[in-house]
C-alpha positions as CSV (number, residue, x, y, z in Angstrom):
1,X,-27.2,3.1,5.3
2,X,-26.5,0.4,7.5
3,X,-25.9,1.7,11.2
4,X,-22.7,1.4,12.2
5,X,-21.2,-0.6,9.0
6,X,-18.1,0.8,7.3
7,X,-15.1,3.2,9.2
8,X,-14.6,6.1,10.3
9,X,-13.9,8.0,6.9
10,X,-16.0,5.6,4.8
11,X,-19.1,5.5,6.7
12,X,-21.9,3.4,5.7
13,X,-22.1,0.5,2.9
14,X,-21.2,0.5,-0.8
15,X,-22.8,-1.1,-3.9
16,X,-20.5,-2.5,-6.4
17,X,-21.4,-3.9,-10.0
18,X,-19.0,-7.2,-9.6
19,X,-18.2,-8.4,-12.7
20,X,-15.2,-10.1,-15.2
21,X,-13.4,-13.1,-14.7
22,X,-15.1,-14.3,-11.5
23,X,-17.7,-17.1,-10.7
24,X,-20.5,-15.0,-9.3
25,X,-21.0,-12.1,-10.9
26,X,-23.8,-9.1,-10.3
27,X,-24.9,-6.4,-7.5
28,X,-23.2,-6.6,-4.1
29,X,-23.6,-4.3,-0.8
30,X,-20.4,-4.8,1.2
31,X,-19.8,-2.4,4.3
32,X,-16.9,0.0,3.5
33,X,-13.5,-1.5,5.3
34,X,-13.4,-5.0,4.0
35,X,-10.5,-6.3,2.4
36,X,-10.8,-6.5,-1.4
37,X,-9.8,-10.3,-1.1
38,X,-12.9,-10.8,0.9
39,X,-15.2,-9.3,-1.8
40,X,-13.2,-11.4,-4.6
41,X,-12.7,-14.6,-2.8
42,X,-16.0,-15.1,-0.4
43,X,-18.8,-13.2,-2.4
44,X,-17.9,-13.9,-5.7
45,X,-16.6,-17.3,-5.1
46,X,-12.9,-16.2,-6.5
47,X,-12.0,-16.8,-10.5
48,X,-12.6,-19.9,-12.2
49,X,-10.5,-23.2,-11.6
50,X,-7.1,-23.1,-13.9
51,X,-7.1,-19.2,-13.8
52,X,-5.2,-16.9,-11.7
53,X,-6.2,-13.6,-10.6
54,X,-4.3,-10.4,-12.3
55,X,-6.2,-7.2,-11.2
56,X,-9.4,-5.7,-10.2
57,X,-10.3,-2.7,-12.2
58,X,-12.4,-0.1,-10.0
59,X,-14.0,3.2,-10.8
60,X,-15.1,2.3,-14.1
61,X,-13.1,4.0,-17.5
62,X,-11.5,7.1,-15.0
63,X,-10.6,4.6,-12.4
64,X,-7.8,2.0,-12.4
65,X,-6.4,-1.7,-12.0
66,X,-5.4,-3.0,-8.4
67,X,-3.2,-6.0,-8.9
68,X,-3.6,-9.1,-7.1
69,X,-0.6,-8.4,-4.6
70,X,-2.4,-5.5,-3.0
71,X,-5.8,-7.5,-2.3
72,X,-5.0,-6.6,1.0
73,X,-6.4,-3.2,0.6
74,X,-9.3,-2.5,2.5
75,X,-12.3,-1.2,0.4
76,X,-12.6,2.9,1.3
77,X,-12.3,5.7,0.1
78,X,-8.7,6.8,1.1
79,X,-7.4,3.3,1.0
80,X,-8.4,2.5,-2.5
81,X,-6.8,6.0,-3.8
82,X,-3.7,4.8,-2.5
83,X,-3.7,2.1,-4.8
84,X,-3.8,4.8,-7.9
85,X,-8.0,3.8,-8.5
86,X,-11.2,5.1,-7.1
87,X,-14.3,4.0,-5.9
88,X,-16.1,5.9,-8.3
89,X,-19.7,4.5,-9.0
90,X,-19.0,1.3,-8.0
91,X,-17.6,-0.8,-11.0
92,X,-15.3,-3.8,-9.9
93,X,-13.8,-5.7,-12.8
94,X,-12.5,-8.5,-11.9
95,X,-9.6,-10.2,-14.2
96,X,-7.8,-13.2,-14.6
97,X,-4.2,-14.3,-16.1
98,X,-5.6,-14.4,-19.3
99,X,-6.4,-10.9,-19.3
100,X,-4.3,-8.7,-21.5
101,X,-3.7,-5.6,-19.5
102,X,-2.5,-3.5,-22.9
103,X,-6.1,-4.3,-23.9
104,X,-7.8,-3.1,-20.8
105,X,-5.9,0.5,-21.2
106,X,-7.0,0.3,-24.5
107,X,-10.3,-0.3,-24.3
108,X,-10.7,2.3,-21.5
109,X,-8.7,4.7,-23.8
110,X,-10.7,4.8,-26.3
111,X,-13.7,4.7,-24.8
112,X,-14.3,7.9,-24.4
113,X,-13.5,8.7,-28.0
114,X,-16.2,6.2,-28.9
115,X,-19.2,7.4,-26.1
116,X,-18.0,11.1,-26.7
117,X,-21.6,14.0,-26.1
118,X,-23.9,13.8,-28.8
119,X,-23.2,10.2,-29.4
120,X,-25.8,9.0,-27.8
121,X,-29.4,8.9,-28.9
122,X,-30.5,11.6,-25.8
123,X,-27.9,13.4,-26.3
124,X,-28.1,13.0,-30.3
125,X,-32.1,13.5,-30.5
126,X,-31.7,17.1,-29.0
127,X,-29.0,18.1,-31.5
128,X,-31.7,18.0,-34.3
């Protein structure tokens, strides 16, 4: 943990998986407290030219979409659970106009049908 970095509640730094509609995607550390339009705009060099940003999905298929209004919101904890998502383990899914947002609840829907114990081959091989 970086000394000092993050607030008073949300201590420390975070890693995030950034990822979707955005020009630079992959593994970030960001202190905890910066604005999510920081994290969008400056370290992932904001969505592509003729697109608009929608949402940003966080906290992976439990957590849920932040629309572009409330970018705003400063990245801890409390603040992000106002927003109706979590932090969770660091998922940030970033999407553009083009994004259908009855498809993203879709997809996350069903996901867990489809990934549901047993499913998968660890899980699977020690059912045998």
């Amino acid at each position: 943990m970086v000394q000092g970095a993050g607030t008073e509640n949300s201590s420390g730094t975070k890693v995030f998986a950034l990822t979707g509609d955005i020009k630079n995607s992959g593994l970030i550390e960001i202190p905890m407290g910066i604005p999510l339009k920081v994290i969008i705009e400056d370290i992932g060099g904001g969505v592509p030219k003729g697109k608009k940003l929608k949402a940003v999905q966080l906290g992976g298929p439990s957590g849920g979409c932040i629309p572009s209004d409330m970018l705003d919101t400063l990245v801890t904890y409390e603040d992000i659970v106002k927003t109706g998502a979590i932090v969770g383990s660091g998922g940030m899914v970033v999407m553009s106009d083009r994004s259908c947002m009855v498809d993203v609840a879709k997809f996350f829907s069903n996901l867990p049908k489809k990934n549901r114990a047993g499913s998968v081959f660890p899980a699977g091989k020690g059912r045998r």
